[in-house]
C-alpha positions in Angstrom: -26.9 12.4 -3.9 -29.6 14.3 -5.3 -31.3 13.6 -8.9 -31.3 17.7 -10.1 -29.9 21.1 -8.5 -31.6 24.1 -9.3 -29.2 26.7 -9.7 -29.4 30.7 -9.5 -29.1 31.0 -13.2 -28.0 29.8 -16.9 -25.3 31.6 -18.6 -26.4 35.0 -17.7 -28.3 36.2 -14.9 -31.5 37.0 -17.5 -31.4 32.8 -18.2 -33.7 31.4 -15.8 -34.8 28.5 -14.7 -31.7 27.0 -14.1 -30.8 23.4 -13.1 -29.0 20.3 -14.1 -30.6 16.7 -13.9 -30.2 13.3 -15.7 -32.7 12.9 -17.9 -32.9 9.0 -17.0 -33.9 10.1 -13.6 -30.8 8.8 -11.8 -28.9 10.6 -9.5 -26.6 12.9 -10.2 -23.0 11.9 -9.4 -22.0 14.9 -7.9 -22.6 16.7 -4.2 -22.3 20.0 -3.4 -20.0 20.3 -0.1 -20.3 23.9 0.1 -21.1 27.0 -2.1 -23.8 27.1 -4.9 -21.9 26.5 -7.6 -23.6 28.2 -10.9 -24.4 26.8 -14.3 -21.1 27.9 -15.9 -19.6 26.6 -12.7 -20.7 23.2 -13.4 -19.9 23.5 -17.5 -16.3 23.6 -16.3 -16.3 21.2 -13.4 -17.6 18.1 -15.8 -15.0 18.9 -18.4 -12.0 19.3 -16.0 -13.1 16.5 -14.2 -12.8 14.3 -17.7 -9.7 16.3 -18.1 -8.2 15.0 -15.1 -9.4 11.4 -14.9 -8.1 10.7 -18.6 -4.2 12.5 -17.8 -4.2 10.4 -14.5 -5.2 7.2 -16.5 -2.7 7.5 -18.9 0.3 9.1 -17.0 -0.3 7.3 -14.0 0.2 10.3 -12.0 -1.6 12.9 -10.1 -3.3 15.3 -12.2 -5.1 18.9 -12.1 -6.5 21.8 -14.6 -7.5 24.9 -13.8 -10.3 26.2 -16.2 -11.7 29.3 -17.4 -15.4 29.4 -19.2 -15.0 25.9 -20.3 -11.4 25.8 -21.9 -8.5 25.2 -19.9 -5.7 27.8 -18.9 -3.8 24.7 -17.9 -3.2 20.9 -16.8 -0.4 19.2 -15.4 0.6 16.1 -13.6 2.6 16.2 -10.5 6.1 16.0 -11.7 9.4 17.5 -9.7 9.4 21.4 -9.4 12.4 23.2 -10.0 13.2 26.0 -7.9 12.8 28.2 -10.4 9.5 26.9 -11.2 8.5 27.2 -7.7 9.1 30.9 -7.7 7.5 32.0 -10.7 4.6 30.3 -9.2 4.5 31.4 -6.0 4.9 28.0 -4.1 8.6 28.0 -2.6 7.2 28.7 1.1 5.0 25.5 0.9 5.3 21.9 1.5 3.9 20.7 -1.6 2.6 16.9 -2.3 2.5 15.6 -6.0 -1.0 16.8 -5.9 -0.4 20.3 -4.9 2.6 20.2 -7.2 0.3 19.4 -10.4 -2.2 22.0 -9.3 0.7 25.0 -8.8 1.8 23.6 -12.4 -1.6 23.8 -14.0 -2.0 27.5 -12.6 1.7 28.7 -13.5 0.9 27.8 -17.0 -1.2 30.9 -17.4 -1.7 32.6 -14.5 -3.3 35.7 -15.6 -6.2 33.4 -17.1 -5.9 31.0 -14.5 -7.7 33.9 -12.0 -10.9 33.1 -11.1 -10.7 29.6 -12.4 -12.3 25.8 -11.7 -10.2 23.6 -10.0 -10.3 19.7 -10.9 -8.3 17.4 -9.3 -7.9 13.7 -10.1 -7.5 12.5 -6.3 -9.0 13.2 -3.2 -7.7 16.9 -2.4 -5.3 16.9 0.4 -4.1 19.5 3.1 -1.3 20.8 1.3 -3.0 21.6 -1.9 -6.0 23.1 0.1 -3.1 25.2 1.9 -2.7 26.6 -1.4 -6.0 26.4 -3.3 -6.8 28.9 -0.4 -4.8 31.9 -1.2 -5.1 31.8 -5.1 -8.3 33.1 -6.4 -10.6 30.8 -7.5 -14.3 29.8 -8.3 -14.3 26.2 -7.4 -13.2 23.1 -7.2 -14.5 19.3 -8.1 -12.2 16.5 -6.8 -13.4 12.6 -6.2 -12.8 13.2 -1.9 -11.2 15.6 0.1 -9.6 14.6 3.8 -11.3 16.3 6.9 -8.4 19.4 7.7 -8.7 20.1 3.5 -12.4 20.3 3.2 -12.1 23.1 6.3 -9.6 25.0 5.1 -11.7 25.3 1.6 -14.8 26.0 3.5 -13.3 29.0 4.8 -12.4 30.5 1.7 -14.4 33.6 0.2 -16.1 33.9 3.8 -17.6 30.9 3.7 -19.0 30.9 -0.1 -16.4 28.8 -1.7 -17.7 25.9 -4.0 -16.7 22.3 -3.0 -18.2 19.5 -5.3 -17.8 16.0 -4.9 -17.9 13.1 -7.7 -18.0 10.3 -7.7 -15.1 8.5 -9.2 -17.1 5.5 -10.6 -19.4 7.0 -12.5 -20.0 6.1 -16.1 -22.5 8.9 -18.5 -24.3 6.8 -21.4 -22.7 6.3 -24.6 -25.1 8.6 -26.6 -25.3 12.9 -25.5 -27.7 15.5 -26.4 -27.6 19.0 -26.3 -30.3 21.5 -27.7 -30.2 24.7 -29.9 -32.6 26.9 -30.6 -35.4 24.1 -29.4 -33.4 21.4 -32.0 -32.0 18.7 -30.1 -28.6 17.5 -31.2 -27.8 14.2 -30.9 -24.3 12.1 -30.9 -21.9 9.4 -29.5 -19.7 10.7 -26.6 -16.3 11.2 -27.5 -14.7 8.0 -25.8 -11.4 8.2 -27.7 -8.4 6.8 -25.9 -5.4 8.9 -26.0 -2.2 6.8 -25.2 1.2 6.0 -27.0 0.2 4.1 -29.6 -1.5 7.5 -31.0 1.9 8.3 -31.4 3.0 5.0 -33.2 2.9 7.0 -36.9 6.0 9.4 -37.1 5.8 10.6 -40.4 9.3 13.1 -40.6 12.9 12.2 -40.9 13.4 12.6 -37.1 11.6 9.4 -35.9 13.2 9.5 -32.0 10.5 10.8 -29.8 11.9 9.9 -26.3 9.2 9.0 -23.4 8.6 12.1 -21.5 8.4 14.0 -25.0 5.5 11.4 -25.2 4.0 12.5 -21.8 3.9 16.0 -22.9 2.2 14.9 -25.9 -0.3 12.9 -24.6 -1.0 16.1 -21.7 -1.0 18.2 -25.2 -4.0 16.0 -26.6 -5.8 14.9 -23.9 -6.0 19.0 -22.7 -7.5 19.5 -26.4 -9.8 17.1 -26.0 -11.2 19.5 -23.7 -10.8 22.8 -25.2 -13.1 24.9 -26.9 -11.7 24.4 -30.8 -10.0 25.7 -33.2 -7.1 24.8 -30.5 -3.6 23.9 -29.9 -1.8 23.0 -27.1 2.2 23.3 -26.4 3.4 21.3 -23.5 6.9 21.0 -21.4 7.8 18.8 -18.3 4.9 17.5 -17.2 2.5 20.4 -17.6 0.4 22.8 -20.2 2.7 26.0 -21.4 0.1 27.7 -23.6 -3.3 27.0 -24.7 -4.8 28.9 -27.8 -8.8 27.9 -27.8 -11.9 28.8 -29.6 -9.8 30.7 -32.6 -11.1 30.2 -36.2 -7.9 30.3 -37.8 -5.2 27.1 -36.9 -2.2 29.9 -37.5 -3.9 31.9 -34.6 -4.6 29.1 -32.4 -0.8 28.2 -33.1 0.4 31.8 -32.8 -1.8 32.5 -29.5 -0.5 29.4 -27.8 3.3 30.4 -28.4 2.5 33.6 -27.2 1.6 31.7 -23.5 4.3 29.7 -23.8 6.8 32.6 -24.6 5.5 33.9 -21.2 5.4 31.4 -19.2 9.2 31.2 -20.6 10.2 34.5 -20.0 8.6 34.7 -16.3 11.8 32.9 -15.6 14.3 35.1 -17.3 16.8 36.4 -14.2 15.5 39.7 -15.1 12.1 38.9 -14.2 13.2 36.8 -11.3 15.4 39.6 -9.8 12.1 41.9 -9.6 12.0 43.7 -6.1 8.1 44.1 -6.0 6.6 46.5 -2.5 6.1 44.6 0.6 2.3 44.1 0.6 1.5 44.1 -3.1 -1.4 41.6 -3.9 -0.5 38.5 -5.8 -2.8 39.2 -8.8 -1.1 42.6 -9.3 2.0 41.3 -9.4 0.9 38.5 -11.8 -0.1 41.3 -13.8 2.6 43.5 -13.5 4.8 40.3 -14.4 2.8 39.8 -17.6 3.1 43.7 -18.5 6.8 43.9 -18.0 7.2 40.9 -20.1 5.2 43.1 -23.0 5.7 45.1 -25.6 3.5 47.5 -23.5 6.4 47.6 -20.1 6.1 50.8 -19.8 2.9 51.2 -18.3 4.7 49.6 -15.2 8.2 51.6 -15.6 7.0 54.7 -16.2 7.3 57.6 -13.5 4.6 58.0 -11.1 4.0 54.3 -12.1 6.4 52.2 -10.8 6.6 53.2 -7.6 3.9 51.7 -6.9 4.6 48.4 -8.0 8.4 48.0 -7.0 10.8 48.8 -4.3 13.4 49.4 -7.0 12.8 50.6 -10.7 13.5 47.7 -12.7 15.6 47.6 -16.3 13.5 47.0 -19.2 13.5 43.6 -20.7 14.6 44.5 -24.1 13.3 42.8 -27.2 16.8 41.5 -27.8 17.3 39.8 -24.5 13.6 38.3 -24.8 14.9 37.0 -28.0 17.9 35.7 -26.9 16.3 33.8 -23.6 13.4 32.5 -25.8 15.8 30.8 -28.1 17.2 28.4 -25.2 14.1 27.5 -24.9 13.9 23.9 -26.0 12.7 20.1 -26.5 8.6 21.5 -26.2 5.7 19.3 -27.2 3.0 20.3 -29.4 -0.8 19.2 -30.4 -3.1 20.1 -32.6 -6.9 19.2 -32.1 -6.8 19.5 -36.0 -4.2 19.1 -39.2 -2.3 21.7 -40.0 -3.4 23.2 -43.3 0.1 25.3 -44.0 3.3 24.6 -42.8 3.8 28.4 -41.1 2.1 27.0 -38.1 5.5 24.4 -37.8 7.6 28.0 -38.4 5.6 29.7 -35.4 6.4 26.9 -33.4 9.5 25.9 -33.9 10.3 30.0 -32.7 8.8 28.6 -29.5 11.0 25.7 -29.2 8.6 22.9 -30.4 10.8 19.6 -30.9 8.1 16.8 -31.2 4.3 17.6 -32.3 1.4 15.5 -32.6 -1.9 16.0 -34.9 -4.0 13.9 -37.1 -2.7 14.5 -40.6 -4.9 14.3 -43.6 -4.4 18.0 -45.4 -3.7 18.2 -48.9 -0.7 19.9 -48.2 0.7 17.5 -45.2 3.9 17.1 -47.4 4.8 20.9 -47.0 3.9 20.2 -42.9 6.4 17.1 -43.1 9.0 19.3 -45.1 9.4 22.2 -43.0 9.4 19.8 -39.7 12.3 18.1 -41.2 13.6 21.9 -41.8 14.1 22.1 -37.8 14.8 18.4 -37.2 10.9 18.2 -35.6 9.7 14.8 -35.1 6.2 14.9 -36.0 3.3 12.1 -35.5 -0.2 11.4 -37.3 -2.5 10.9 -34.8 -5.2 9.8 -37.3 -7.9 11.3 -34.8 -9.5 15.2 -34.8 -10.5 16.0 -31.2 -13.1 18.7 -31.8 -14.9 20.1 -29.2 -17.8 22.3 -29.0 
C-alpha cells in the first residue's frame, strides 16, 4: 500500500493540490483497485467504512451504508426481506446473500439520495451484491476484500471508471485527530464511543419494555448518527435506516425532515404505489423519481396530461392525502435517535405521527420532564443515553 495518493482535486475542481497521507509517514490503509476515487470520494469512504465496522461489531451481522457528501442516506444490516420490501427496492429478480440484502436495505431507505452514492460494506463484497451494486448508480465502493467474479463485475461498471477501494480491516488511526481551518489546526480525541445495549440501560418513561430488535434498531439509529453531519436524527425499522435528517440547525427540523423519509419510504409500499404499471423501458432513476413525486403533494406533475404517458402504461389514481394518512397510521413499533436532547417535546409529537415506539437520546435539557411527559402521552419508551454524538 502506498503512504499518500494524489488526487485530481479537493472539494471543488479550483482546490488543488490534492492528496491524502498519514502524517506519521505510515502507509495508508487503503488500495485503490480501480477508478481514481476523488477527495470527497474518500471523505465518505472513511466514514461509512466506520459506519459499517461499528453496526457489524455490535449486531453481529452483515452491514452496509450508502452515503451521500459525507452523511448517510442509509445503513442496514442483512436482515430477512419481505417481498414487499424487495419490490419497492428493486431486488425481487436477484439471489440476494445477507450482504446484498443489507446493501438493497441501506439504498431503499432513501433512494432518491441514495443516487450517486459511496458504498461501504463490512465484509468482503461478494458476487451477488456486485450483481447488484452494478446496475444502481453509484460513485464507489470501500469494502475489507472482494472475491475474484465480484471485483470483475465492478470493474466493468461506468466503462471501466468505477472506484474500488480496499481496507484493511485491522487498521487502528491514533487516538488524537487534527483537522485545519483557515491555517488553525484543530486538535481532539477521536470519538471512540461504544454504542451497545447498555446505552440503553436508562429508560426514563412509564413504558420501560424495549424488546431486543427495538434495541437493534436503536443501536443502527445511533451508531448512523455517529456518522452524520449534525444537527441529526435517525428513525430506524427492521434492521435498517428509514430516514435520516442531517446537517439542520434546528432539532424540530432534523426530527421533521427525517419523518418526512420515513413517511416515504412507508408509503412506497402502499398497494397504490405497488400497483403502478410504469412503460416497458423506463430507467430506474426515473421511476425512483416518479415514485417519490406521486407520493407528493406535487403528483401531478406525473398525472397530468401530456405527462403521464410518459411515465406509465396506465394513468394511475392519485394517492389522496386521506389514504396517505390512513396507510401512514399503521405504520408502527419505529426506532428513533437523536445525536442530541430534545429541547421541546414537539419533536416526540412529530414522531410519534411517524410511528416512533422506542427513542433513544442523551437527556440533559431543562425541559426533559415535558420530553418524558408527552412520551408517556403515546405510551413511547424512551432511554438517556447520557452521550451527544456530534459530528462535524
Amino acid at each position: 500500500m502506498a503512504n499518500e495518493l494524489t488526487l485530481k482535486y479537493g472539494c471543488n475542481p479550483n482546490q488543488k493540490p490534492s492528496r491524502i497521507y498519514r502524517k506519521d509517514g505510515g502507509d495508508l490503509p487503503v488500495q485503490v483497485l480501480n477508478g481514481r476515487p476523488g477527495y470527497i470520494n474518500f471523505l465518505d469512504a472513511f466514514n461509512s467504512w466506520q459506519l459499517v465496522k461499528e453496526l457489524k461489531e455490535a449486531t453481529g451481522l452483515p452491514a452496509a451504508a450508502s452515503f451521500k457528501h459525507v452523511s448517510p442516506a442509509g445503513a442496514a444490516v442483512a436482515t430477512e426481506l419481505s417481498d414487499t420490501l424487495k419490490k419497492i427496492y428493486f431486488v425481487d429478480d436477484l439471489d440476494l446473500s445477507p450482504l446484498a440484502s443489507a446493501y438493497a436495505m441501506a439504498r431503499g431507505a432513501d433512494r432518491m439520495s441514495s443516487y450517486g452514492d459511496w458504498i461501504a460494506l463490512s465484509d468482503p463484497c461478494d458476487v451477488q451484491t456486485a450483481t447488484l451494486i452494478a446496475r444502481e448508480v453509484s460513485d464507489g465502493i470501500i469494502a475489507p476484500g472482494y472475491s475474484d467474479e465480484a471485483l470483475e463485475i465492478l470493474k466493468s461498471k461506468r466503462k471501466g471508471s468505477y472506484n474500488v477501494v480496499a481496507i484493511d480491516p485491522d487498521y487502528r488511526p491514533e487516538p488524537i485527530e487534527c483537522k485545519d481551518v483557515f491555517g488553525i489546526t484543530f486538535e481532539q480525541g477521536r470519538n471512540e464511543v461504544k454504542i451497545d445495549n447498555q446505552m440503553l440501560e436508562n429508560v426514563v418513561t412509564e413504558n420501560k419494555n424495549i424488546p431486543e430488535n427495538a434495541k437493534r434498531d436503536l443501536l443502527i439509529a445511533l451508531i448512523t448518527l455517529k456518522y452524520t453531519q449534525s444537527n441529526s436524527v435517525c428513525y430506524a425499522k427492521g434492521g435498517q435506516v428509514i430516514g435520516v435528517g442531517a446537517g439542520q440547525q434546528s432539532r424540530i427540523h432534523c426530527t421533521r425532515l427525517a419523518g418526512n423519509k420515513a413517511d416515504t419510504w412507508y408509503l412506497r409500499q402502499h398497494p397504490k404505489v405497488l400497483g403502478l404499471k410504469f412503460k416497458e423501458g423506463i430507467r430506474r432513476p426515473d421511476r425512483d423519481n416518479t415514485i417519490d413525486v406521486y407520493i407528493s403533494e406535487e403528483y401531478m406533475d406525473v398525472l397530468a396530461e401530456g405527462t403521464w404517458r410518459n411515465l406509465f402504461a396506465e394513468k394511475p389514481e392519485p394517492l389522496t392525502r386521506e389514504e396517505k394518512r390512513a396507510w401512514l397510521d399503521t405504520l408502527q413499533n419505529v426506532a428513533l435517535g437523536s445525536d442530541a436532547f430534545f429541547p421541546f417535546g414537539d419533536n416526540i409529537e412529530r414522531a410519534h405521527k411517524t410511528g416512533v415506539k422506542y427513542i433513544a437520546q442523551p437527556g440533559g435539557s431543562i425541559r426533559d420532564d415535558h420530553v418524558i411527559d408527552t412520551c408517556n402521552k403515546y405510551g413511547i419508551a424512551m432511554a438517556f443515553t447520557g452521550v451527544r454524538l456530534f459530528h462535524h
